[in-house]
C-alpha positions in Angstrom: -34.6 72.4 -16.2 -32.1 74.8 -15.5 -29.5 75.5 -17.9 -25.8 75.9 -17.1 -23.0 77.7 -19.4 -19.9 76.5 -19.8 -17.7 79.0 -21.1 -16.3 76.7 -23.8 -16.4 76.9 -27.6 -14.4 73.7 -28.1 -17.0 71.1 -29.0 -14.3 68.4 -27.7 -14.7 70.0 -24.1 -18.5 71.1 -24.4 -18.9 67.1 -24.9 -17.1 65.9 -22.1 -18.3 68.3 -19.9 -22.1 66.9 -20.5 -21.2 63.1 -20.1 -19.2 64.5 -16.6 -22.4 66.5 -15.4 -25.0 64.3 -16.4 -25.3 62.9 -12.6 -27.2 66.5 -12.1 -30.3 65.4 -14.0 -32.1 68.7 -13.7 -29.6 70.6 -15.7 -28.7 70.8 -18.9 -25.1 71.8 -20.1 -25.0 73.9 -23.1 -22.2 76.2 -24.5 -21.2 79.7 -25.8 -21.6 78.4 -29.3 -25.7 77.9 -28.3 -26.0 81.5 -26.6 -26.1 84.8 -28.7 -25.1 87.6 -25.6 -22.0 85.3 -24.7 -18.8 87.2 -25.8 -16.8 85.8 -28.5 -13.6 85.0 -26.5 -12.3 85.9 -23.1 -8.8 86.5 -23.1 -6.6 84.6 -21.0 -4.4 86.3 -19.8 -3.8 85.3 -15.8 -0.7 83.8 -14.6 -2.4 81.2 -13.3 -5.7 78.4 -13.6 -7.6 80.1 -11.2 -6.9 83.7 -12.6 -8.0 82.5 -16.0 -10.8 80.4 -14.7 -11.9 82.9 -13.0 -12.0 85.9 -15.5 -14.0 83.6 -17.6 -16.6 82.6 -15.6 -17.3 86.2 -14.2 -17.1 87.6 -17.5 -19.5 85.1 -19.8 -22.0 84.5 -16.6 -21.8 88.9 -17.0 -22.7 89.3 -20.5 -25.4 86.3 -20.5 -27.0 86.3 -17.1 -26.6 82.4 -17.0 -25.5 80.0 -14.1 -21.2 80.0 -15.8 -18.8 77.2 -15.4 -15.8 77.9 -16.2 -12.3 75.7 -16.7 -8.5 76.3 -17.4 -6.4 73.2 -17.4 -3.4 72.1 -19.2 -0.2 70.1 -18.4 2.8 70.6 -16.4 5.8 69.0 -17.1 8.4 68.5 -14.3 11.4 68.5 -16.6 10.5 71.9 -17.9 9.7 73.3 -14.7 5.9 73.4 -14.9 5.6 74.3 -18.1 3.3 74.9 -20.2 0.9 75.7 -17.6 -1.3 78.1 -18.4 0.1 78.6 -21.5 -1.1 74.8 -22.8 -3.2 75.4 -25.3 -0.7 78.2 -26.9 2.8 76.6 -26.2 3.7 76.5 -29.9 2.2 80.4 -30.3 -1.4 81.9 -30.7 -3.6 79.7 -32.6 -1.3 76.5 -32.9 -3.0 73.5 -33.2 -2.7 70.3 -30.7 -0.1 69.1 -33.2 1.8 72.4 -33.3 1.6 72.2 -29.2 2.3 68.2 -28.9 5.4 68.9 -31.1 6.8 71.6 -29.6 6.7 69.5 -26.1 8.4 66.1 -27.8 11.3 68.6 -28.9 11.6 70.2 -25.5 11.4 66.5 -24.3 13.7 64.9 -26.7 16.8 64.0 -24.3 15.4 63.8 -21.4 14.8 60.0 -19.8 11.4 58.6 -19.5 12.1 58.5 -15.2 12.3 62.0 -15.9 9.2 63.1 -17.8 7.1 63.7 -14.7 3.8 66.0 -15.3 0.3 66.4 -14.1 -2.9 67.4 -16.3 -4.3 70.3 -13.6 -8.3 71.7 -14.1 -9.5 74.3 -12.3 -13.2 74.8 -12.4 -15.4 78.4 -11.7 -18.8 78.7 -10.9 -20.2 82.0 -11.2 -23.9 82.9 -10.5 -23.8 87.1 -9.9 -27.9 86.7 -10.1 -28.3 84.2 -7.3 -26.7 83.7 -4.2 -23.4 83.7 -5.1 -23.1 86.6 -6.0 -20.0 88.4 -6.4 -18.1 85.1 -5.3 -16.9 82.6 -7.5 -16.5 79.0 -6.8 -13.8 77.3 -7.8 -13.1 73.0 -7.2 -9.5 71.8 -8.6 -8.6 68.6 -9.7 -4.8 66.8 -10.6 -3.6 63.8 -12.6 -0.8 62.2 -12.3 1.7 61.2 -15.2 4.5 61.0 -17.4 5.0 62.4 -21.0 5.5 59.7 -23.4 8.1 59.7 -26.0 5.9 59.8 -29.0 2.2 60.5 -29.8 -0.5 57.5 -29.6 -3.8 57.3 -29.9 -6.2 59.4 -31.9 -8.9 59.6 -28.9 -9.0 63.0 -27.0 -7.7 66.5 -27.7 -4.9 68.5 -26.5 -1.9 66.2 -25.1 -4.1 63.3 -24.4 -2.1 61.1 -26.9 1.0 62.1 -25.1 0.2 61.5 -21.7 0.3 58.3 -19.7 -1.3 58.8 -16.2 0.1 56.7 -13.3 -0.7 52.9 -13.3 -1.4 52.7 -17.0 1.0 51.4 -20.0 -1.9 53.6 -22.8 -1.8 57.2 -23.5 -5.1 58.9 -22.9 -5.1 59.5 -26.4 -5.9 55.1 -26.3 -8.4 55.3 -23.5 -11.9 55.3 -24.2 -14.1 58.5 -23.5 -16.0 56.6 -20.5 -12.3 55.2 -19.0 -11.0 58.9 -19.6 -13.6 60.7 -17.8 -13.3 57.9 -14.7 -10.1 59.2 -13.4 -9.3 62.9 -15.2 -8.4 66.1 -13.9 -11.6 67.2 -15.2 -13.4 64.2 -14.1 -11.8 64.8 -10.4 -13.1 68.7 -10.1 -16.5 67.6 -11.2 -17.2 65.4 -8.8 -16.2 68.3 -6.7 -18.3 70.4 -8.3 -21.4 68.4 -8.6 -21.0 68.1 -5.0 -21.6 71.6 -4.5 -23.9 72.4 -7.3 -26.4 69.7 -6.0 -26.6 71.7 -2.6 -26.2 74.8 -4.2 -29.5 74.0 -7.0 -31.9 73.7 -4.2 -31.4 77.2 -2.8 -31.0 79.1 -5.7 
């Protein structure tokens, strides 16, 4: 069994992250929380998904010597353009909560019309392996979902702004979706695939 690290304390994330892996039955998913040399946080601090996904990976997978995936997602909103990006999981300051964050957005929201509430949930996933044949390189798979911001929250399924987003071709917020619909069609569910792709070729050589 070979274990793989994602570089995630969030228990929410940890979870979904095992139900979207578990087509690779010879791994097993386990997080920082379960590994004493990984660091206690990486900062964040890249202006962009793949910076940040990046500096995570490279940095845990460092310090621990483990097979590290690595993710930055958040939302973009058209009508604020892009934002908050990168800065999702902070938009209402360091160490808001999802309800500090998916108050903040409402606010910045409040006049603007539903045709107009565009955004996109956007993961970017690393792979770093500096033991095996990787390397120095990092691997990274993306994957986007379509949407619009609702005008109020709904749903108590999910984290982050799951019960504010409606993805194209549904009338429920994620936040209403059950964890099996959810992790169908998300962002995260999209680079996966991706990702499982590559670590099922990648597995038999390393």
């Amino acid at each position: 069994m070979i274990r793989l690290l994602v570089a995630t304390r969030n228990r929410g994330k940890l979870v979904e992250f095992q139900k979207l892996l578990a087509p690779l039955t010879d791994v097993q998913v386990v997080s920082m929380d379960e590994v004493q040399s990984a660091p206690r946080e990486v900062v964040e601090d890249g202006d962009t998904f793949i910076a940040n996904a990046t500096k995570k990976a490279q940095e845990v997978s460092s310090a621990t010597g483990m097979l590290t995936l690595a993710d930055d997602s958040g939302i973009e909103v058209d009508a604020l353009g892009g934002a908050p990006g990168v800065v999702s999981a902070r938009f209402a300051g360091e160490g808001a909560s999802d309800a500090d964050n998916n108050r903040l957005l409402l606010q910045k929201l409040a006049h603007v019309p539903t045709e107009q509430r565009g955004a996109r949930f956007r993961c970017v996933l690393a792979l770093s392996d500096p033991t095996g044949p990787l390397g120095t390189r990092v691997h990274i798979e993306e994957g986007v979902w379509e949407g619009t911001v609702a005008d109020a929250e709904s749903g108590t399924c999910g984290f982050g702004y799951d019960s504010l987003f409606i993805s194209d071709g549904e009338t429920r917020t994620n936040g209403e979706l059950l964890p099996d619909e959810k992790n169908a069609r998300s962002h995260r569910a999209i680079a996966a695939r991706a990702m499982i792709g590559f670590l099922a070729n990648y597995l038999q050589v390393r």
